[in-house]
N, CA, C and O atoms as a Tripos MOL2 file, in Angstrom:
@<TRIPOS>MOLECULE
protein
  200   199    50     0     0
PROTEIN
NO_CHARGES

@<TRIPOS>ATOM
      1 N          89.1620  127.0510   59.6160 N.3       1 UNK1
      2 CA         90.3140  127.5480   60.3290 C.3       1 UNK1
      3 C          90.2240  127.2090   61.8100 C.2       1 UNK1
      4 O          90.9830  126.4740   62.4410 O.2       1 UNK1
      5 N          89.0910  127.9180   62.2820 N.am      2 UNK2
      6 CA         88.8690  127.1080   63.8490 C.3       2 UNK2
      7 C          89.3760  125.6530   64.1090 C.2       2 UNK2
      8 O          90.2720  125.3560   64.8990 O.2       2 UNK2
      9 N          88.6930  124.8260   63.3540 N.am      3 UNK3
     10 CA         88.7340  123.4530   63.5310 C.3       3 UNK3
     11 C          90.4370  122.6690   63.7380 C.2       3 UNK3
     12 O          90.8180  121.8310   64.5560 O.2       3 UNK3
     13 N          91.3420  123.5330   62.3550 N.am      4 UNK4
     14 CA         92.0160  123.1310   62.4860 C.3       4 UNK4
     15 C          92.9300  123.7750   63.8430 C.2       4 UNK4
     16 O          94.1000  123.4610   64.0590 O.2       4 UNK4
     17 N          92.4930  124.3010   64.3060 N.am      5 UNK5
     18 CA         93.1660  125.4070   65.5150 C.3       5 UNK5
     19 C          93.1370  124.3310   66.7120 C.2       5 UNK5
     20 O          94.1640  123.9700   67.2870 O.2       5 UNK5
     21 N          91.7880  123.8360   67.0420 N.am      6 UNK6
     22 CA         91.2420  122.9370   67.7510 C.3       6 UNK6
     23 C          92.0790  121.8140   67.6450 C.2       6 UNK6
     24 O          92.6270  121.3980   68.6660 O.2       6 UNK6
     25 N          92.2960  121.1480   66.3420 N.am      7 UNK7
     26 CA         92.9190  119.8960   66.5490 C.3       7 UNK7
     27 C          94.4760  120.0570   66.9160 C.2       7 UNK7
     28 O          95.1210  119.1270   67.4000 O.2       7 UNK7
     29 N          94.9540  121.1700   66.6760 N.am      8 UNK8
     30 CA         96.4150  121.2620   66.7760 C.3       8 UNK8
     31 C          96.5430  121.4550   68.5530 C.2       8 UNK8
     32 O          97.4940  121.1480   69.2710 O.2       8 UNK8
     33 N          95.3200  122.0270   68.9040 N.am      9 UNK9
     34 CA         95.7230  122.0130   70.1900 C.3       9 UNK9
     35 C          95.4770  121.1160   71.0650 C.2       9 UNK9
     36 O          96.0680  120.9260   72.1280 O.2       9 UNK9
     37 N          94.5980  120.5560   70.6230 N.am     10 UNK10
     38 CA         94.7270  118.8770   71.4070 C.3      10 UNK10
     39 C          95.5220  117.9290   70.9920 C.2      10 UNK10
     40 O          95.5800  116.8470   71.5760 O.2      10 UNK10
     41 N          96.4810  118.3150   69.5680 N.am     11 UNK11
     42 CA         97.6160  117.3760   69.2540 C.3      11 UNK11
     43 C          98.7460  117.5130   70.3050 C.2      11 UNK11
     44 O          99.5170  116.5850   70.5510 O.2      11 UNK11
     45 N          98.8070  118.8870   70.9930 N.am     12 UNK12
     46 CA         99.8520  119.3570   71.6220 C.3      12 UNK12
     47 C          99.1230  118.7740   72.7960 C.2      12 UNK12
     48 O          99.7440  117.9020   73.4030 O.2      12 UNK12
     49 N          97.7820  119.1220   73.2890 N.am     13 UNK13
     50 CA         97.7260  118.3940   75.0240 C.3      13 UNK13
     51 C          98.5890  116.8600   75.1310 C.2      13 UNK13
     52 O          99.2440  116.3890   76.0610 O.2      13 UNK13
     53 N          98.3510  116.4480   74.0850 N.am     14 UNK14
     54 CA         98.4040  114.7740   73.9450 C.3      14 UNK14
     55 C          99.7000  114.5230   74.2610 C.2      14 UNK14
     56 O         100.1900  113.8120   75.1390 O.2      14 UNK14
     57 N         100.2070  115.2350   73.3840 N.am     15 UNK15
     58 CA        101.7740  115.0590   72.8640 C.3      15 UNK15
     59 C         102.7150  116.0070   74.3850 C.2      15 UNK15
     60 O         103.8050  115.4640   74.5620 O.2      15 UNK15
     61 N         102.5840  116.6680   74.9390 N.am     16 UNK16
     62 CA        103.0630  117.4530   76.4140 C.3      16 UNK16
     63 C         103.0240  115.9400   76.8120 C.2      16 UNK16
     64 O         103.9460  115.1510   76.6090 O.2      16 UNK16
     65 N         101.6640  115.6050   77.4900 N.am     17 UNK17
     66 CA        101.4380  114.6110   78.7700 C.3      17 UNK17
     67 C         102.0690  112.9470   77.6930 C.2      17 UNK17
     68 O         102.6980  112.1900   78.4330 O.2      17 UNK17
     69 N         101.9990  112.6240   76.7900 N.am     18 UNK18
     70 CA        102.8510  111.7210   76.7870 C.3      18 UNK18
     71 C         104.4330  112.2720   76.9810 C.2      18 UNK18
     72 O         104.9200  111.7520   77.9860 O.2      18 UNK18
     73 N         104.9330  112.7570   76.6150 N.am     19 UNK19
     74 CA        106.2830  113.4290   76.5820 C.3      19 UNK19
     75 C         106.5030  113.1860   78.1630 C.2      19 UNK19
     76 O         107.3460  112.3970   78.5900 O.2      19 UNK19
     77 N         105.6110  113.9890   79.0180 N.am     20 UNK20
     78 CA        105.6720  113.9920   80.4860 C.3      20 UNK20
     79 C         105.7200  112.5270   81.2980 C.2      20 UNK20
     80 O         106.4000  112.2310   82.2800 O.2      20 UNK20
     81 N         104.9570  111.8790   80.7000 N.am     21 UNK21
     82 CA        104.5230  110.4280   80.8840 C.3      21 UNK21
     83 C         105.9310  109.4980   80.7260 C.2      21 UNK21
     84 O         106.3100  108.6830   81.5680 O.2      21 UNK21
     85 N         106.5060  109.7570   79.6580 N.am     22 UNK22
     86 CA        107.2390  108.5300   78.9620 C.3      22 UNK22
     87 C         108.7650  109.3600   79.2360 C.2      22 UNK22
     88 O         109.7940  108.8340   78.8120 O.2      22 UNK22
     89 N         108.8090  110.3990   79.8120 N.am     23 UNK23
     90 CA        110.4270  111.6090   79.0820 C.3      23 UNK23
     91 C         111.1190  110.8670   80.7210 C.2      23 UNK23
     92 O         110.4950  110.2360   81.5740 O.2      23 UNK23
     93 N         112.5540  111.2380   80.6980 N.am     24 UNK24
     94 CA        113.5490  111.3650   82.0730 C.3      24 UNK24
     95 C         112.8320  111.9930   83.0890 C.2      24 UNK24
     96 O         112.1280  112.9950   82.9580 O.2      24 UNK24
     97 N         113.0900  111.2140   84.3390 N.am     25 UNK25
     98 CA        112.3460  111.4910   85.5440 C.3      25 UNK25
     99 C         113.2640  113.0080   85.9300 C.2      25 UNK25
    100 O         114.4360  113.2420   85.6350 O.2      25 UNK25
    101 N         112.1660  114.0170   86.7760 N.am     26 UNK26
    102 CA        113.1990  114.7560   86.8590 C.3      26 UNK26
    103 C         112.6380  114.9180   88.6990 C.2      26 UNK26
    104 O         112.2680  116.0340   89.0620 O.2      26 UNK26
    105 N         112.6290  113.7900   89.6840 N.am     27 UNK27
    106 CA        112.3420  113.5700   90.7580 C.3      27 UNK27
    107 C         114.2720  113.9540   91.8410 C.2      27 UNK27
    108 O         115.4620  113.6440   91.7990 O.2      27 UNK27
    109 N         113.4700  114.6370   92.4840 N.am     28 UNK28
    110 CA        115.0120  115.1590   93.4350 C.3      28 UNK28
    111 C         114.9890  114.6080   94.6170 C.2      28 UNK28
    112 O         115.0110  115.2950   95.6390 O.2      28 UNK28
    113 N         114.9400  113.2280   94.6310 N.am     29 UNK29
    114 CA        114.2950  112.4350   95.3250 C.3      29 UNK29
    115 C         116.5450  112.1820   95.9870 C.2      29 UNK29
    116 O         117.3820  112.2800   95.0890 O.2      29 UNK29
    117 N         116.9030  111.9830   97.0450 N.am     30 UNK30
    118 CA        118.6830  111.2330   97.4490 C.3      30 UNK30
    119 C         118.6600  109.7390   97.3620 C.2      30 UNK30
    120 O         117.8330  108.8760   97.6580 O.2      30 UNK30
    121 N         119.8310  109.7420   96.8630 N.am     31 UNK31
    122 CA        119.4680  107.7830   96.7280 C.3      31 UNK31
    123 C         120.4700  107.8100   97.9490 C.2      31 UNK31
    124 O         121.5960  108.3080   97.9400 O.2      31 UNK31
    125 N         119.8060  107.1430   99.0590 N.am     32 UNK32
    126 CA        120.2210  106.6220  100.0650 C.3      32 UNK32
    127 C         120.1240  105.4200  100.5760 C.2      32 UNK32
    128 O         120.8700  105.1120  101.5050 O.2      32 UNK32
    129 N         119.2120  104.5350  100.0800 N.am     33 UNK33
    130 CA        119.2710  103.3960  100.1710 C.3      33 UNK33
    131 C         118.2940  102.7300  101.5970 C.2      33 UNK33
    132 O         118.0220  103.5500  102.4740 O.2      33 UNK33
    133 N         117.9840  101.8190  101.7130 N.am     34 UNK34
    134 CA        117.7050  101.1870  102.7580 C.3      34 UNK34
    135 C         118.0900  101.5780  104.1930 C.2      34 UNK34
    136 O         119.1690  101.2600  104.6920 O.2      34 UNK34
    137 N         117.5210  102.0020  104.5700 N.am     35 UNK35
    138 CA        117.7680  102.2760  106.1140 C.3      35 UNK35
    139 C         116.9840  101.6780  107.1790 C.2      35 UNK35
    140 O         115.7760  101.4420  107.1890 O.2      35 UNK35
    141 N         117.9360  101.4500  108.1530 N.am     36 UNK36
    142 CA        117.8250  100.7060  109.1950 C.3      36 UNK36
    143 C         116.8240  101.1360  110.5230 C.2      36 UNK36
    144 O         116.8130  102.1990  111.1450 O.2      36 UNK36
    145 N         116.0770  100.0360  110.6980 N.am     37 UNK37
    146 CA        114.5310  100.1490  111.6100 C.3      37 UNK37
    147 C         115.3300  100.7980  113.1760 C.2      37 UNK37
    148 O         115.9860  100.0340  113.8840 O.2      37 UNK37
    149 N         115.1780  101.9950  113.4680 N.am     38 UNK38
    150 CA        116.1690  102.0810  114.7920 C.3      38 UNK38
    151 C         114.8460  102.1590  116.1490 C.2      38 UNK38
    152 O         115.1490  102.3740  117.3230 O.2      38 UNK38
    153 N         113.7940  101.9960  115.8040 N.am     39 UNK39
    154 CA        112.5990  102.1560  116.5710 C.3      39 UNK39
    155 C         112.8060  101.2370  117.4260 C.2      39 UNK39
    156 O         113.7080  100.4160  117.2600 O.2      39 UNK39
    157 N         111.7030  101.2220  118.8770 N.am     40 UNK40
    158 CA        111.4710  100.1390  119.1270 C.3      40 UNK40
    159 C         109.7180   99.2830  118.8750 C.2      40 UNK40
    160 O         108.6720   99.8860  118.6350 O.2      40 UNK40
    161 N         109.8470   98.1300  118.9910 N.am     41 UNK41
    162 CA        108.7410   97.2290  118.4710 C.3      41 UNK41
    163 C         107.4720   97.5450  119.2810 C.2      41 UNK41
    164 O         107.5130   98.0510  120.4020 O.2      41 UNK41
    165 N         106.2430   97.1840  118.5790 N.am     42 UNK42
    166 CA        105.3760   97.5930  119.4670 C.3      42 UNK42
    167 C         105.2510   96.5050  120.7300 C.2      42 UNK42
    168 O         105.3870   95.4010  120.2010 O.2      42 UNK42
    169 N         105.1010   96.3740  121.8080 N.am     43 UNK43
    170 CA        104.7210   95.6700  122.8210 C.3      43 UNK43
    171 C         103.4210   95.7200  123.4540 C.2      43 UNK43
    172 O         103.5060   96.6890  124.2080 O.2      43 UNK43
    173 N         102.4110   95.2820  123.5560 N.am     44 UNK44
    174 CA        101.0100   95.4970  124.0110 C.3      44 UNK44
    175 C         101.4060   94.9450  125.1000 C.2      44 UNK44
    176 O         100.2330   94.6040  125.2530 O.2      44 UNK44
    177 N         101.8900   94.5510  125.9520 N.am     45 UNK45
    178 CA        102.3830   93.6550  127.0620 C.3      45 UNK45
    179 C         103.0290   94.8880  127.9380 C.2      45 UNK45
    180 O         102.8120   94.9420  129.1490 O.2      45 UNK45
    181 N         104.0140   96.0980  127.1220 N.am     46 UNK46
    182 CA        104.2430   96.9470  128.2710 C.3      46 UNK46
    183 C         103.4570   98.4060  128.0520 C.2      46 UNK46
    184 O         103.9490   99.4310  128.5250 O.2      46 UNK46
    185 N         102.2850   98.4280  127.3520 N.am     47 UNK47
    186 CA        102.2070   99.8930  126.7490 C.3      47 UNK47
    187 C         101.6510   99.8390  128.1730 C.2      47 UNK47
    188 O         101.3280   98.9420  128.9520 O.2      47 UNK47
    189 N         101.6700  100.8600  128.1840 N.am     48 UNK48
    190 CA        101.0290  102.1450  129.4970 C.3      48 UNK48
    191 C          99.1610  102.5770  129.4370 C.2      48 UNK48
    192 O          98.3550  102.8130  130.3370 O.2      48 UNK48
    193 N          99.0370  102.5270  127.9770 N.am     49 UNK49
    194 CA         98.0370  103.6020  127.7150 C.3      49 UNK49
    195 C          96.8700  102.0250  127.4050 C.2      49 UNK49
    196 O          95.6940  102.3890  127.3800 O.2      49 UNK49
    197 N          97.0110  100.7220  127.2230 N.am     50 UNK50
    198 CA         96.1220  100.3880  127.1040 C.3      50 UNK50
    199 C          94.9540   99.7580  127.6800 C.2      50 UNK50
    200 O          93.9660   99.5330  126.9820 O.2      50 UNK50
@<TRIPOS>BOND
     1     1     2 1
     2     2     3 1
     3     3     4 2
     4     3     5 am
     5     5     6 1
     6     6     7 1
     7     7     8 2
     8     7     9 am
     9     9    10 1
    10    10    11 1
    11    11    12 2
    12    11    13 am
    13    13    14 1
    14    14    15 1
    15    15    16 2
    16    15    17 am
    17    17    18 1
    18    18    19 1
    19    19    20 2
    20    19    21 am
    21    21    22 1
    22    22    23 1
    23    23    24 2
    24    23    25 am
    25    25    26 1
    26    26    27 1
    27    27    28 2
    28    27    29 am
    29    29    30 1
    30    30    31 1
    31    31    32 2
    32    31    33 am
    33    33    34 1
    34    34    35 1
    35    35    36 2
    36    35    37 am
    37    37    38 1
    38    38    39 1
    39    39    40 2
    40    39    41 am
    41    41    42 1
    42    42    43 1
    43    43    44 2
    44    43    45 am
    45    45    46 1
    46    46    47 1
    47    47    48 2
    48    47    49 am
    49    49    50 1
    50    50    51 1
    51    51    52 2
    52    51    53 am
    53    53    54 1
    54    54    55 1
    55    55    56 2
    56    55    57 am
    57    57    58 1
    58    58    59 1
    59    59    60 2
    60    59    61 am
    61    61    62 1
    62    62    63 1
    63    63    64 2
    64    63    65 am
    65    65    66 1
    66    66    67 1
    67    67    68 2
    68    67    69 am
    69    69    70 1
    70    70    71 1
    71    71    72 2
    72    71    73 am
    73    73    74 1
    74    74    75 1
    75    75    76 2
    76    75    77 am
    77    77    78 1
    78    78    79 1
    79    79    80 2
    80    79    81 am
    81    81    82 1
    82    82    83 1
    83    83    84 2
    84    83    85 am
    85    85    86 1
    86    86    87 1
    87    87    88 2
    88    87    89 am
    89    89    90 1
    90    90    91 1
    91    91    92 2
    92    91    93 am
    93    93    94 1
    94    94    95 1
    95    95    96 2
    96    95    97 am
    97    97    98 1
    98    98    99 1
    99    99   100 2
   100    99   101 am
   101   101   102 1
   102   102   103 1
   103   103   104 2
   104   103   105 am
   105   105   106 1
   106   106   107 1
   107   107   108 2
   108   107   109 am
   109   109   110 1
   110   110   111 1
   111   111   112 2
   112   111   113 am
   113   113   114 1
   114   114   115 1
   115   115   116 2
   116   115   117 am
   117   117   118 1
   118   118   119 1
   119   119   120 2
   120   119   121 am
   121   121   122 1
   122   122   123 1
   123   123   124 2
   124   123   125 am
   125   125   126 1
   126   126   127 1
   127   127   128 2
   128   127   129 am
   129   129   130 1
   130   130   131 1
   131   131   132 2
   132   131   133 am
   133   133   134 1
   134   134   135 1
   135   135   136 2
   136   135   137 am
   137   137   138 1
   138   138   139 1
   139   139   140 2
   140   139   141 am
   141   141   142 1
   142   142   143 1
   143   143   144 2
   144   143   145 am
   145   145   146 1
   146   146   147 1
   147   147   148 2
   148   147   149 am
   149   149   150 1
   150   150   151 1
   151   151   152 2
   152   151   153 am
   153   153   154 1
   154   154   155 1
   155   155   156 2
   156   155   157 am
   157   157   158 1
   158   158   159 1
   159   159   160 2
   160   159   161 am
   161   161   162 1
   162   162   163 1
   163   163   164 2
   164   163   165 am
   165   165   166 1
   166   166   167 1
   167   167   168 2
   168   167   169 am
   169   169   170 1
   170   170   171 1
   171   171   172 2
   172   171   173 am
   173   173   174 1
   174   174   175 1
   175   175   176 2
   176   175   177 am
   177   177   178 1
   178   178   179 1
   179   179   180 2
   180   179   181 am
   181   181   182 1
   182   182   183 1
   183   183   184 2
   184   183   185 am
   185   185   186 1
   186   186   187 1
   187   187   188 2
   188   187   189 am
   189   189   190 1
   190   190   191 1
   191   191   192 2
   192   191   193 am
   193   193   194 1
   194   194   195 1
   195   195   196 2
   196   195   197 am
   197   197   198 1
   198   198   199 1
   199   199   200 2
@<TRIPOS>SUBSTRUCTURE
     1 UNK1         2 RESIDUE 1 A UNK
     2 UNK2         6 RESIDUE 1 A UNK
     3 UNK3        10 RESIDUE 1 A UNK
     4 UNK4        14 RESIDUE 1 A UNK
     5 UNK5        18 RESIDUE 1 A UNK
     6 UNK6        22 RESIDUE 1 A UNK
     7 UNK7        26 RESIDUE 1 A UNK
     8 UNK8        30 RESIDUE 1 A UNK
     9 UNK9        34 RESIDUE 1 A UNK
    10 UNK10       38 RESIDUE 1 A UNK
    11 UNK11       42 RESIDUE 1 A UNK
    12 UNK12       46 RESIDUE 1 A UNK
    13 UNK13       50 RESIDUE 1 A UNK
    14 UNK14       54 RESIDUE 1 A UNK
    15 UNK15       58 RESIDUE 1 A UNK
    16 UNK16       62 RESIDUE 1 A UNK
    17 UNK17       66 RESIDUE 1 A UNK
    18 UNK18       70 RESIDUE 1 A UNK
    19 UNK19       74 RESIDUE 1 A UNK
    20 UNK20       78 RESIDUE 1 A UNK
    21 UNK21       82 RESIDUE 1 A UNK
    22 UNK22       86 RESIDUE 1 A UNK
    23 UNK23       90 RESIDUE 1 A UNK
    24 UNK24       94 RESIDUE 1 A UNK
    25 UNK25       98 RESIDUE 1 A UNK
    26 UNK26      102 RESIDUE 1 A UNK
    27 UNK27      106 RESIDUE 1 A UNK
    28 UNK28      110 RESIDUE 1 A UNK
    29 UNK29      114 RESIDUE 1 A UNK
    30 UNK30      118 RESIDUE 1 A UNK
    31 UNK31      122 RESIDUE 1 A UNK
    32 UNK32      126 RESIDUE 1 A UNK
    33 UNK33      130 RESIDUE 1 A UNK
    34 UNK34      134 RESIDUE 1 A UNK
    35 UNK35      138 RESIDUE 1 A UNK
    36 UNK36      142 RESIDUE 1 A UNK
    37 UNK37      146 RESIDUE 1 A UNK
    38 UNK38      150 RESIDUE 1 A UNK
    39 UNK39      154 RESIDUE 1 A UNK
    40 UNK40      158 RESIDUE 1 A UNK
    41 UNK41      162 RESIDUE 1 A UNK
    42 UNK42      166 RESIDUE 1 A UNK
    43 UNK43      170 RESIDUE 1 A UNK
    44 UNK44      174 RESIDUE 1 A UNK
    45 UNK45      178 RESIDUE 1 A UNK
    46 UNK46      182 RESIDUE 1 A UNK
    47 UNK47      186 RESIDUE 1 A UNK
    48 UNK48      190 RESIDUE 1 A UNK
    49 UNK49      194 RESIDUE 1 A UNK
    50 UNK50      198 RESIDUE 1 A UNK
């Protein structure tokens, strides 16, 4: 009885993390797309600090 207790529950670890692995992303991530560099470049020519 144990044993089979044991295997059922590592059938289920397996079977969760593939499910998790392989299932619809559920990331709440905005699709915004590419956005534009508004910084300015580094210059070693005017930094201050070097």
């Amino acid at each position: 009885m144990a044993i089979s207790k044991i295997i059922a529950n590592i059938t289920q670890y397996i079977s969760e993390a593939a499910m998790r692995i392989f299932g619809p992303n559920d990331d709440a991530y905005p699709v915004i797309g590419v956005q534009p560099f508004t910084g300015e470049p580094y210059d070693k020519r005017t930094n201050a600090y070097d």
